[in-house]
FIVEX-890578 format. One record per residue (C-alpha): x, y, z. Coordinates in steps of 0.25 Angstrom, whole numbers, plus 5000, padded with zeros to 4 digits. Layout:
// residues N
<rec u="X" v="Y" w="Z"/>
...
//
This chain:
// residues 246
<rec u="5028" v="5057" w="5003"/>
<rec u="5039" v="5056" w="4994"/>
<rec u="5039" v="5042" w="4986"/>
<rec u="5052" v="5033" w="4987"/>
<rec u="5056" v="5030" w="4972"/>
<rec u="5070" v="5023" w="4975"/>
<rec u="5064" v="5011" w="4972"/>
<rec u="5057" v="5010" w="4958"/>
<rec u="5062" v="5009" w="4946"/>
<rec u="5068" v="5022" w="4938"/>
<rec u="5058" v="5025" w="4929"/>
<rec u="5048" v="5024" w="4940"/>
<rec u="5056" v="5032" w="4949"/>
<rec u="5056" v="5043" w="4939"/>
<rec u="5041" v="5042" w="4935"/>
<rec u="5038" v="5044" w="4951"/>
<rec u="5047" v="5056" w="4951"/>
<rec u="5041" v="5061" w="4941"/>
<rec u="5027" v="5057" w="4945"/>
<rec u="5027" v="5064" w="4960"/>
<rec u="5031" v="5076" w="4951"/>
<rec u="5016" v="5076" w="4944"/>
<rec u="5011" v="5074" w="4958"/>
<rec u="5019" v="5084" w="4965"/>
<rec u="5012" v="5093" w="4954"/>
<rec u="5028" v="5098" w="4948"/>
<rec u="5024" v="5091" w="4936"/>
<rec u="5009" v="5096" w="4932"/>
<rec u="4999" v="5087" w="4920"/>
<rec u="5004" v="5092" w="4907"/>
<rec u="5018" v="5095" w="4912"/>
<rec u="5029" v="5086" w="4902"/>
<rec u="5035" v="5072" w="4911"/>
<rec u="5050" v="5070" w="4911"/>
<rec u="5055" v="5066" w="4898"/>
<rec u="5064" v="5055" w="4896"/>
<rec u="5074" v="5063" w="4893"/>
<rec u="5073" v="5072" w="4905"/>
<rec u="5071" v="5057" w="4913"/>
<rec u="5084" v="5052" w="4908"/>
<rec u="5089" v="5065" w="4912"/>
<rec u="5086" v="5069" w="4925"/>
<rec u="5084" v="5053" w="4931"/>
<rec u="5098" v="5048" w="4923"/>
<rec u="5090" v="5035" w="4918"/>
<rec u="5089" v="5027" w="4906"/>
<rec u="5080" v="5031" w="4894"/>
<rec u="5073" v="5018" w="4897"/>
<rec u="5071" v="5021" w="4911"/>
<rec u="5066" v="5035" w="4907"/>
<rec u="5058" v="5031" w="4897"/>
<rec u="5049" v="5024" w="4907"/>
<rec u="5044" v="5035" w="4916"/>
<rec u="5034" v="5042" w="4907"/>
<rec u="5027" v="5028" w="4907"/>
<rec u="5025" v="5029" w="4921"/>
<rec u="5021" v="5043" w="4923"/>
<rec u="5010" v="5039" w="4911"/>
<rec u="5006" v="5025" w="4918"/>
<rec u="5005" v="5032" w="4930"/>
<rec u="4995" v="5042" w="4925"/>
<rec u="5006" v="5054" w="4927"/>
<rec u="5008" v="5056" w="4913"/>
<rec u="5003" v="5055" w="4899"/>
<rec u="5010" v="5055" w="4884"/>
<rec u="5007" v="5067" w="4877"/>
<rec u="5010" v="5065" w="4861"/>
<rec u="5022" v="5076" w="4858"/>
<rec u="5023" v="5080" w="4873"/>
<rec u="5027" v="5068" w="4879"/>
<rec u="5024" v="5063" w="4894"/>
<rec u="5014" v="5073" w="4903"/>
<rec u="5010" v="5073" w="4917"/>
<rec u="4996" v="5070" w="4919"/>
<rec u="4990" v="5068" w="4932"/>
<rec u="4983" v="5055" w="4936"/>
<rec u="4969" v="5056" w="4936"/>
<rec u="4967" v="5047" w="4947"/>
<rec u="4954" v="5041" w="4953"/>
<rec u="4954" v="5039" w="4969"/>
<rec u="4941" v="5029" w="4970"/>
<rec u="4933" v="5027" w="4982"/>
<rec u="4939" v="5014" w="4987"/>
<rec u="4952" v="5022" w="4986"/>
<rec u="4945" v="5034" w="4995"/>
<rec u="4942" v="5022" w="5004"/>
<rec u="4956" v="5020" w="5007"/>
<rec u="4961" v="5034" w="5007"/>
<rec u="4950" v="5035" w="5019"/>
<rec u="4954" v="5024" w="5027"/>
<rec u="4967" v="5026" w="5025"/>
<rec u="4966" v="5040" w="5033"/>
<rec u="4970" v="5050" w="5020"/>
<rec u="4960" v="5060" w="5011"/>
<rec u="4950" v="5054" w="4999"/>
<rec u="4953" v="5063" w="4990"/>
<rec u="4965" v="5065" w="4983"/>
<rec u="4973" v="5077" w="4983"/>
<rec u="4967" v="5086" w="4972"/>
<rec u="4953" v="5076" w="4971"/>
<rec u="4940" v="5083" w="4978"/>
<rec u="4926" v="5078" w="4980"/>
<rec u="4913" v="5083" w="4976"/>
<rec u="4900" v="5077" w="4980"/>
<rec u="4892" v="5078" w="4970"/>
<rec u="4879" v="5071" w="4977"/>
<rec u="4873" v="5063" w="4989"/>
<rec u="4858" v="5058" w="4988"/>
<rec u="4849" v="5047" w="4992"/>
<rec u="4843" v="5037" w="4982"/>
<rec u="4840" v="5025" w="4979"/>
<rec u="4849" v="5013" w="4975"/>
<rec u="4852" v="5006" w="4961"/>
<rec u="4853" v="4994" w="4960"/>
<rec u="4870" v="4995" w="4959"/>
<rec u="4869" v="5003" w="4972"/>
<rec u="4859" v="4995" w="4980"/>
<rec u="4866" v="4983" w="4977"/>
<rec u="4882" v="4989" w="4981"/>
<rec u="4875" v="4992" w="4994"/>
<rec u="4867" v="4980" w="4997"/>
<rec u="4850" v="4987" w="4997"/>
<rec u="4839" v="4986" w="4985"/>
<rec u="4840" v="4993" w="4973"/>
<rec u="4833" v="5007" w="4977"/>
<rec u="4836" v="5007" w="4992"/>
<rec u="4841" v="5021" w="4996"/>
<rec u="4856" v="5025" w="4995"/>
<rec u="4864" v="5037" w="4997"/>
<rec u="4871" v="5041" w="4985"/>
<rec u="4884" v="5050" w="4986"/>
<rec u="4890" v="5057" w="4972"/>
<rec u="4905" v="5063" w="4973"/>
<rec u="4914" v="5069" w="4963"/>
<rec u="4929" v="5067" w="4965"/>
<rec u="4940" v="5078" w="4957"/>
<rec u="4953" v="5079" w="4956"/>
<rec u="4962" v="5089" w="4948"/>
<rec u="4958" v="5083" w="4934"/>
<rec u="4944" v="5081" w="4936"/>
<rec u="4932" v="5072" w="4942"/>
<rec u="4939" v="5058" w="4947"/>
<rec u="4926" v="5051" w="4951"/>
<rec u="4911" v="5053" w="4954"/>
<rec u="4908" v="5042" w="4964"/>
<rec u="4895" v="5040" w="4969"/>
<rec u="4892" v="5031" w="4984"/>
<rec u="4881" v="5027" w="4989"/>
<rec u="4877" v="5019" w="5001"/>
<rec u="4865" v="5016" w="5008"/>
<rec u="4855" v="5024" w="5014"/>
<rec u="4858" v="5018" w="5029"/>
<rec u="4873" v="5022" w="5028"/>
<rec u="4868" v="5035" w="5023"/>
<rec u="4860" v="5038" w="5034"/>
<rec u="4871" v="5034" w="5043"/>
<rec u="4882" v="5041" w="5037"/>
<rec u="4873" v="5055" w="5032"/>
<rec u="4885" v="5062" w="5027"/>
<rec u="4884" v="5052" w="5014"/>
<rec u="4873" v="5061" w="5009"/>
<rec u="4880" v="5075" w="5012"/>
<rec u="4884" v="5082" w="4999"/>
<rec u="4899" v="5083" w="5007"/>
<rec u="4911" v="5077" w="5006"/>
<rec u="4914" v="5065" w="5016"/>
<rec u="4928" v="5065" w="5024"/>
<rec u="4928" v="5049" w="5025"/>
<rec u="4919" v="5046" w="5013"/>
<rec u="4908" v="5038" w="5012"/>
<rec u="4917" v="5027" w="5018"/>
<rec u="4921" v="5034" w="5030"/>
<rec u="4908" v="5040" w="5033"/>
<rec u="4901" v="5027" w="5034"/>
<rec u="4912" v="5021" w="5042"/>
<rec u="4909" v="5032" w="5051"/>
<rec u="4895" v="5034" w="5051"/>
<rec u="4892" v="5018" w="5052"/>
<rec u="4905" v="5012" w="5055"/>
<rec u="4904" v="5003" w="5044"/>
<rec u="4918" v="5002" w="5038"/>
<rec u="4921" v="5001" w="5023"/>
<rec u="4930" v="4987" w="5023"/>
<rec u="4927" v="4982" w="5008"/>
<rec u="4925" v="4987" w="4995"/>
<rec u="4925" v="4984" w="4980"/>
<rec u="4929" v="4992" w="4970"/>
<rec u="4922" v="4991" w="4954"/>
<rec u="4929" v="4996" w="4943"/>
<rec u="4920" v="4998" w="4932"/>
<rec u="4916" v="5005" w="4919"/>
<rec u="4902" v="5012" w="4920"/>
<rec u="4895" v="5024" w="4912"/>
<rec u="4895" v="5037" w="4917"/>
<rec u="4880" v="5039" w="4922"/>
<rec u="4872" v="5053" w="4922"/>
<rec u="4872" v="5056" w="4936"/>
<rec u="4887" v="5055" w="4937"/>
<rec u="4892" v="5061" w="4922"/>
<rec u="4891" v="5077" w="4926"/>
<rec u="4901" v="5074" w="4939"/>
<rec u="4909" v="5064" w="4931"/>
<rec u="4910" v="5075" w="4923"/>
<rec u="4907" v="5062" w="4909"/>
<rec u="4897" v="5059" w="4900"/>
<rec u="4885" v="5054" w="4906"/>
<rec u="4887" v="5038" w="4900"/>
<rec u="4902" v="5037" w="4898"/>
<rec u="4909" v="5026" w="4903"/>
<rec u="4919" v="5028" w="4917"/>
<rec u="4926" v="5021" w="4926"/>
<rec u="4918" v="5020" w="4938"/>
<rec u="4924" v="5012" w="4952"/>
<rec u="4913" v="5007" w="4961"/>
<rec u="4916" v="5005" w="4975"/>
<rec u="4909" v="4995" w="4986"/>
<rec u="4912" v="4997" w="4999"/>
<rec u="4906" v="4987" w="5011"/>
<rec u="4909" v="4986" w="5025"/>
<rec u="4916" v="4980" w="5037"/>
<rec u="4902" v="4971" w="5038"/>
<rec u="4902" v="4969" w="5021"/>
<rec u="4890" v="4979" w="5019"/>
<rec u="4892" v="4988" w="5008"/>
<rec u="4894" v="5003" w="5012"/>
<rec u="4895" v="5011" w="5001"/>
<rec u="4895" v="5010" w="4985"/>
<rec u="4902" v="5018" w="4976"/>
<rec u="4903" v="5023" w="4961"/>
<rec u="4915" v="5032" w="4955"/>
<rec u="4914" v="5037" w="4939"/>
<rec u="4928" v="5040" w="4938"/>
<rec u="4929" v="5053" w="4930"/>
<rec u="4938" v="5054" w="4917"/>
<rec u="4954" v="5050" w="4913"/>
<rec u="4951" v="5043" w="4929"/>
<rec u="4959" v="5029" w="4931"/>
<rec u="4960" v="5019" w="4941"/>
<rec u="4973" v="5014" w="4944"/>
<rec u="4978" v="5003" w="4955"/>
<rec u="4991" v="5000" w="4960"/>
<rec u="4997" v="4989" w="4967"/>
<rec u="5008" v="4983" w="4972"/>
<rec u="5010" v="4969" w="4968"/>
<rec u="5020" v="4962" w="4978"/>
<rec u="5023" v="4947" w="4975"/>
//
């Protein structure tokens, strides 16, 4: 779909333009951005007006200053966390992203921590079902997220514990299999070390410190569902956007 720019401001304008270029793949990571010379040039506008693109294209993640080059593509290294999954799924469209894939790394029996137990509401070392996924895209590992939920919804919904990728998620799955709707969740933004079990797939030190987003998920009835972990992998961000109407 082709965006409608009429409305913004010149230098945004131009940053779009520019912008749907990196995406559209004619401009590639590496590739020099338009100067502001070649801005004032081909757009007819002010040096100040010029001037402001490059800061967009860098505050947007398109771009980075490179000492004696000048202004570079980059491409975003974008995170799509689970709550974000979530709504891709129950607005009809796909997961993934276009160039992300799925790995699933593991999907075990085994008893509760105490964190776990207490996300989904049994005793410390009750039995949960435990499933590990890797999620790439083009410059590397985005996340490693772990989910566990309990051993009755695992027994219910039996394709949780297949080493194959899930068409609806686990959110979908449990919808379908117990008809309990996901209609609340709560999402943690946190700073955690990277433990041993996930380091190799994070492809980090075992022990270094990452972003990690934890997800909890409760349904129609208030009865948590699921519980999630994501380590975000390297250079990832978390970004949010709104519109703020008075």
């Amino acid at each position: 779909m082709v965006r409608d720019l009429s409305g913004l401001p010149p230098y945004q304008r131009i940053a779009a333009q520019i912008i749907e270029r990196i995406e559209s793949g004619e401009l590639q990571p590496g590739d020099r951005v338009p100067s502001v010379s070649q801005i004032i040039e081909t757009e007819g506008v002010s040096r100040a007006t010029a001037a402001r693109v490059p800061g967009v294209l860098r505050a947007e993640g398109y771009a980075t200053a490179t000492p004696g080059v000048g202004t570079i593509v980059t491409r975003p290294r974008k995170l799509t966390a689970g709550a974000d999954r979530l709504a891709k799924l129950q607005a009809g469209g796909p997961t993934l992203g276009n160039d992300e894939r799925v790995e699933i790394l593991d999907a075990v029996r085994e008893p509760a921590s105490q964190e776990v137990a207490d996300a989904l509401g049994l005793e410390a070392g009750a039995e949960v079902a435990r499933r590990r996924r890797r999620y790439l895209d083009g410059a590397g590992v985005v996340t490693v997220s772990t989910t566990w939920v309990s051993a009755a919804i695992a027994e219910q919904a039996p394709e949780f514990l297949d080493a194959a990728p899930l068409p609806k998620m686990t959110f979908g799955l449990i919808e379908e299999r117990t008809g309990r709707r996901v209609s609340r969740r709560r999402d943690t933004v946190a700073l955690r070390k990277v433990p041993e079990d996930v380091s190799d797939a994070l492809e980090a030190e075992a022990g270094t410190t990452t972003i990690v987003v934890i997800n909890h998920y409760w349904d129609q009835n208030g009865e948590p569902t699921e519980y999630a972990v994501d380590y975000l992998g390297a250079g990832r961000e978390l970004s949010s956007e709104y519109d703020l109407e008075e």
